[in-house]
PATI-927995 format. One line per field, with one value per residue (C-alpha): x, y, z. Coordinates in steps of 0.1 Angstrom, whole numbers. Example, Ala and Ser with C-alpha at 12.3 -4.5 7.8 and 13.67 -1.06 7.14 Angstrom:
PATI-927995
X	(123,137) .
Y	(-45,-11) .
Z	(78,71) .
END
This chain:
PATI-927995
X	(41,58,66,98,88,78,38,17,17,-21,-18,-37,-47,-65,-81,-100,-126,-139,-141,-176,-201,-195,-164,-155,-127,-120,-99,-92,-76,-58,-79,-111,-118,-138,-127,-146,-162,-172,-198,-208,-231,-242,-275,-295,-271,-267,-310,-319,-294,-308,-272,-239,-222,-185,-174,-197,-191,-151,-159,-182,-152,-129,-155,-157,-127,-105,-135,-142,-110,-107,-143,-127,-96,-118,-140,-111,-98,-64,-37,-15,15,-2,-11,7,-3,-27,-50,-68,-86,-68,-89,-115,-139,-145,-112,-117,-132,-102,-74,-93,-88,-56,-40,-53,-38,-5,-2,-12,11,37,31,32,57,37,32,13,-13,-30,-59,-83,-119,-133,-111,-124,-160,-143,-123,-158,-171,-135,-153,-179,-156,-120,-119,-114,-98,-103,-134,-155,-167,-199,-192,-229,-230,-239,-208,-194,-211,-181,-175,-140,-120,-99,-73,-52,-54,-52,-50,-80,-86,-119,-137,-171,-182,-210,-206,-225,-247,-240,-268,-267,-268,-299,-316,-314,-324,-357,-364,-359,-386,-409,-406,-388,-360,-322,-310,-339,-328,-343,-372,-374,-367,-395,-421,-413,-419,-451,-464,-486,-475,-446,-443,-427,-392,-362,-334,-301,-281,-253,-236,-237,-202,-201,-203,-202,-234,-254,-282,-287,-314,-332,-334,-346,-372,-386,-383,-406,-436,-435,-437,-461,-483,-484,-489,-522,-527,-524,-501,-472,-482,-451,-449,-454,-428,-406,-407,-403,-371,-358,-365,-345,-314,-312,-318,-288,-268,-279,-278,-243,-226,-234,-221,-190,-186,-186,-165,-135,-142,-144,-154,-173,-194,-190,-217,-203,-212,-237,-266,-258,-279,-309,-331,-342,-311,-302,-330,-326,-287,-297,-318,-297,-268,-284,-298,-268,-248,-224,-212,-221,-212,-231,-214,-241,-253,-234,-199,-219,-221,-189,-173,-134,-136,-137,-109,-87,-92,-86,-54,-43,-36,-16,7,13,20,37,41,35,28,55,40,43,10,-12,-53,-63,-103,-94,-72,-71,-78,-62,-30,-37,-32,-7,27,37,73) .
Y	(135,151,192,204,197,167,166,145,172,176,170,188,175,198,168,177,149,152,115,121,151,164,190,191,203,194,200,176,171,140,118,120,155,173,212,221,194,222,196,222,189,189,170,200,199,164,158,176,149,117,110,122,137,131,162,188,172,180,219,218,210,232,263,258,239,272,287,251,247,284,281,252,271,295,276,254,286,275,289,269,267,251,221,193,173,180,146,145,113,97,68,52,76,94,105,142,146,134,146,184,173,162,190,212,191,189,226,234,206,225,261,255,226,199,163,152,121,104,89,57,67,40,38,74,55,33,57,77,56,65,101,82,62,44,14,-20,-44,-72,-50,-54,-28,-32,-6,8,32,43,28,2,-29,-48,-67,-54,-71,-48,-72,-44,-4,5,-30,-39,-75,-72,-108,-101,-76,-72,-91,-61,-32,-17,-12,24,17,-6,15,44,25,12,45,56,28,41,78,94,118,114,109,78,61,87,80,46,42,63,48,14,27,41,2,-14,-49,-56,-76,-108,-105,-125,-127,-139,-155,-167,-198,-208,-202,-167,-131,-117,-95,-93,-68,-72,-98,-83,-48,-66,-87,-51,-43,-71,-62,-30,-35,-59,-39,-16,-39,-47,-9,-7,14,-3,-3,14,11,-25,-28,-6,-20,-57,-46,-27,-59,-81,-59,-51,-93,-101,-73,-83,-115,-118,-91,-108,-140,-123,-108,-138,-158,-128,-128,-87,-67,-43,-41,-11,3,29,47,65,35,38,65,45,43,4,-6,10,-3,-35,-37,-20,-46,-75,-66,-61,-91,-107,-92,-75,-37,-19,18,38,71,97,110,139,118,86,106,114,144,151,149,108,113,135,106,78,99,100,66,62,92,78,43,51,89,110,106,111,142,124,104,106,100,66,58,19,21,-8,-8,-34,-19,11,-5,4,-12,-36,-41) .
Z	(114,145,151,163,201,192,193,166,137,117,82,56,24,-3,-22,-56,-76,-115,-123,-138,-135,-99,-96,-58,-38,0,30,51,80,96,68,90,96,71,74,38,12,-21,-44,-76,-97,-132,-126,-141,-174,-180,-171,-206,-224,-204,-190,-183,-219,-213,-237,-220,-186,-191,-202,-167,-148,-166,-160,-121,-106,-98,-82,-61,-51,-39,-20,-4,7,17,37,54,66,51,29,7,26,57,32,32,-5,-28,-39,-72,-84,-108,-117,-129,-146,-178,-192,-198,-168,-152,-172,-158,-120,-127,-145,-121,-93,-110,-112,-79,-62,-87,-75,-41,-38,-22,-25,-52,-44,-76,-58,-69,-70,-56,-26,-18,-14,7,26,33,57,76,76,99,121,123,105,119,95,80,66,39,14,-6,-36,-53,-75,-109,-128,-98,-82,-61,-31,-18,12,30,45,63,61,23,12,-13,-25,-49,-46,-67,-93,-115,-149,-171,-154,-125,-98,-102,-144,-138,-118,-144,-173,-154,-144,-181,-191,-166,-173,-151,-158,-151,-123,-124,-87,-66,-84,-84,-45,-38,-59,-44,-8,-23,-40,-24,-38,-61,-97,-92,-109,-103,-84,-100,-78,-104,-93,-56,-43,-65,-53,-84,-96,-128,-132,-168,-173,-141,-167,-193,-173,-167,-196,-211,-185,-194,-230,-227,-206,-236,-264,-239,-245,-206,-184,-172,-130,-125,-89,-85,-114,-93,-59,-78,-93,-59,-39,-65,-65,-29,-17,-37,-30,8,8,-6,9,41,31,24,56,70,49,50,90,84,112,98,70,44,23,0,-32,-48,-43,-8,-4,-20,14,3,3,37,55,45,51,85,95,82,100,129,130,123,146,119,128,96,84,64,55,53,18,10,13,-10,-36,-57,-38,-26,10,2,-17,8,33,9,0,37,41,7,18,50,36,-1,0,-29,-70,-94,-110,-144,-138,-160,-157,-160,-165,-163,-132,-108,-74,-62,-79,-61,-29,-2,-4,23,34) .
END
């Protein structure tokens, strides 16, 4: 966008995420600049419960969001009519938990007459490593995190093409339900990432490499291979060694998720490699990535771990390039916890 004398206008976008149990409202600027990125979590709610309740998750959001997006405001040093949209994630995530984001969005976009952008969640985790640096394309995304485990080509900006996905549990799932047979309290993948950098050796476990021209993911029989030494550690009436069992299971996932992702790069000819999501913040898997890249000569971009986690300044930048692309969102949309991402993509003439 241009001002009156004909100089590159900044575009604000107040940007607002509730897809699960973080409610967060950001400002940003140009789709790269973060001015404010408001994260109130749920962790210490949801931790009594073992995992996120979607009905108390949705009264969460609905207690806090007018404060968040006001702190974000706030923070941003902006008022409303120096916006110009308002981006709320439409999709995928747990229904009430979006239909909160949403309605708030609606309204605001409403009362202060701007653009309305319905926003795909995990383009946001895409768009975050933008937060980090411009994107090259072709680019590939490697998408970790608690409910996600895909390998996304980005053939041009905003243009998604997913070419593997996990075929049950997500990394992020898997890594929760092993820390939950170890002991440890929810949120389990902090946990388990430590302990393995503690083990001194690891339990042999395996690595499932599906068929050999795939790039699709499956975690399940990896859980329940952990599963079975554990409980057969106890039926020994021995302790489980967790941290063997732990750094056995952290080398399986992140070798395949590794190994693969590289393969892809290479097969899409992508210029940079992606690692986005919630897992992305797991410190095996970005070591390993790290080094793997680097090896292989393969620019990678890590975004750091406030903008992995789910939180609205993703969003804002993922919304940037669908408004400059497709504009704004009939304000009829509605919240879609099934939404596609490849359907979300940009339009091309």
């Amino acid at each position: 966008m241009k001002d009156e004398t004909g100089a590159q206008k900044p575009v604000y976008i107040l940007a607002i995420e509730t897809s699960c149990d973080e409610t967060s409202a950001a400002v940003v600027k140009d789709g790269w600049e973060v001015l404010s990125n408001i994260i109130s979590s749920q962790i210490e709610t949801h931790r009594a419960f073992g995992g996120v309740v979607p009905e108390v998750a949705s009264r969460k959001h609905v207690e806090v969001i007018t404060l968040i997006v006001e702190e974000a405001l706030a923070q941003a040093e902006i008022t409303p009519d120096k916006l110009d949209a308002v981006a709320v994630t439409q999709g995928p995530g747990l229904v009430g938990a979006l239909l909160v984001g949403v309605v708030a969005a609606k309204a605001l976009a409403l009362a202060w007459n701007k653009p309305l952008i319905g926003t795909h969640h995990i383009a946001g985790h895409i768009y975050a490593a933008r937060l980090v640096k411009e994107l090259e394309y072709p680019a590939l995304a490697l998408v970790a995190s608690g409910g996600h485990t895909e390998l996304v080509s980005l053939e041009s900006e905003g243009r998604f093409k997913i070419i593997g996905r996990t075929r049950d549990d997500a990394v992020g799932e898997a890594y929760d339900k092993v820390a939950r047979a170890l002991g440890f309290p929810y949120p389990g993948g902090p946990h388990v990432d430590k302990l393995a950098h503690e083990a001194a050796e690891a339990a042999a476990l395996p690595r499932v490499w599906l068929e050999p021209d795939s790039y699709d993911f499956s975690l399940s029989g990896l859980k329940s291979a952990v599963l079975n030494l554990v409980n057969q550690s106890r039926m020994k009436g021995q302790e489980p060694d967790a941290a063997a069992i732990a750094r056995g299971f952290q080398e399986s996932v992140v070798e395949v998720l590794v190994e693969k992702a590289v393969r892809a790069v290479r097969a899409t000819g992508a210029r940079q490699l992606l690692l986005c999501g919630g897992v992305a913040a797991n410190r095996g898997l970005r070591e390993a990535l790290t080094a793997r890249c680097g090896k292989e000569g393969i620019e990678l971009i890590i975004p750091p771990a406030v903008f992995c986690t789910d939180n609205a300044a993703m969003i804002g930048a993922a919304a940037y390039t669908k408004w400059l692309h497709d504009g704004g969102t009939p304000l009829d949309m509605v919240a879609d916890p099934g939404f596609s991402l490849e359907h979300w993509s940009v339009q091309t003439s």
